[in-house]
C-alpha positions as CSV (number, residue, x, y, z in Angstrom):
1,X,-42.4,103.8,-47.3
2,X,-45.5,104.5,-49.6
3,X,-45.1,103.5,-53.2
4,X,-42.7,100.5,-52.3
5,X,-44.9,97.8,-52.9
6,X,-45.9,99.1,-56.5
7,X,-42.1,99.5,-57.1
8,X,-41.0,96.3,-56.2
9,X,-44.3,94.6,-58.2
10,X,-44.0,96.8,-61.5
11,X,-39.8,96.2,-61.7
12,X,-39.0,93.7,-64.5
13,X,-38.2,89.8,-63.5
14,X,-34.7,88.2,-64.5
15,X,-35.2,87.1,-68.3
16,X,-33.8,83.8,-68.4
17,X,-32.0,82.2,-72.0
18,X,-34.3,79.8,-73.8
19,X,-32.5,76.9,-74.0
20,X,-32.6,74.5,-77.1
21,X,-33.7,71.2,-75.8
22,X,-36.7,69.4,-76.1
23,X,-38.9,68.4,-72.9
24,X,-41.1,66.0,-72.7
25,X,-43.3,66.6,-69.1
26,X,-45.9,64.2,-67.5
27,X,-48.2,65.7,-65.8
28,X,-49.6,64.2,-62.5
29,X,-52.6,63.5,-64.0
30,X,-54.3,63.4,-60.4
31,X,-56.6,66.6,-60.9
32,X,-56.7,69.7,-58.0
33,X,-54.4,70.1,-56.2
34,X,-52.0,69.1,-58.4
35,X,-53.5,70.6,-61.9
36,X,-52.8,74.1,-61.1
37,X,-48.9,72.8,-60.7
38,X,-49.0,71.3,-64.2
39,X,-50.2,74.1,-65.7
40,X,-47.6,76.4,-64.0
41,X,-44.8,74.1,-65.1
42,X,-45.7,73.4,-68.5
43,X,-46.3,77.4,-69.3
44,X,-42.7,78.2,-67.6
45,X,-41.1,75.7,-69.3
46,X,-42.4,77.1,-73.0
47,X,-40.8,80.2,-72.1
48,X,-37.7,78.5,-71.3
49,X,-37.1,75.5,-73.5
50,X,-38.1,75.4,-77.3
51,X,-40.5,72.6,-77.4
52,X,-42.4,71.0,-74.6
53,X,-45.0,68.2,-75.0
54,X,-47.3,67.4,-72.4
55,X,-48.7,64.2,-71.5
56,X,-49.7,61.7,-68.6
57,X,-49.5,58.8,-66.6
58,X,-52.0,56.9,-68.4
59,X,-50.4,57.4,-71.9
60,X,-47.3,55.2,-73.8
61,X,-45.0,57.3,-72.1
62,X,-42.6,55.0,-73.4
63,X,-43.3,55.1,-77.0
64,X,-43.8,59.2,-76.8
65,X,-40.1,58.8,-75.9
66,X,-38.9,56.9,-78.4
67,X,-41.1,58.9,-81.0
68,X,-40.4,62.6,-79.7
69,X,-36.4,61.9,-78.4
70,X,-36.7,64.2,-75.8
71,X,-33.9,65.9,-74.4
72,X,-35.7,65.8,-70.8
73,X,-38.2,64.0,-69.2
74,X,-39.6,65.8,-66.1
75,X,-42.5,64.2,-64.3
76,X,-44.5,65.8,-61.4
77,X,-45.3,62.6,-59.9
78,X,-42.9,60.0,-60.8
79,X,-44.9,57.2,-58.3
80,X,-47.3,56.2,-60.9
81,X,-44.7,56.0,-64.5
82,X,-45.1,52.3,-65.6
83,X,-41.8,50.2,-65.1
84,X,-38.8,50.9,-63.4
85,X,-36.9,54.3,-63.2
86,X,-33.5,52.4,-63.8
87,X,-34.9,50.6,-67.1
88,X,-36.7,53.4,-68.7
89,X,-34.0,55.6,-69.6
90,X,-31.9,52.1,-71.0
91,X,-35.4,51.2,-73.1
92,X,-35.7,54.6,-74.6
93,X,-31.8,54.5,-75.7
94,X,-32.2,51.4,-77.5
């Protein structure tokens, strides 16, 4: 049984493709608890996706759309986006 632990902690995680797409992720912007969550999700998805920008609540979301075209748009904490979730995506299109 000794020696298990290490083993298990040492092996090599799954690698995982990088994909090609462009994220665009707004943080909570709500501090602790939630910052440490941001961080974790913005530093996994730059090993996973190609280009991430970060930004939050408070900011033209809607322009940084428009501007970046991001493939994605992944929000921690959807509650406080300005507008409505069914009009954003149509906006950004146009």
């Amino acid at each position: 049984m000794r020696g298990r632990a290490k083993v298990i902690v040492e092996r090599p995680g799954p690698s995982f493709p990088v994909r090609k797409i462009k994220v665009l992720y707004v943080s909570s912007g709500k501090g602790f608890p939630y910052s440490p969550i941001d961080e974790a999700v913005v530093e996994t998805l730059k090993t996973l996706t190609t280009v991430v920008i970060r930004t939050e609540t408070n900011q033209p979301i809607r322009e940084l759309a428009v501007a970046h075209q991001p493939d994605l748009l992944l929000a921690l904490d959807g509650m406080d986006l300005p507008g409505r979730a069914d009009r954003c995506g149509s906006d950004v299109r146009d």
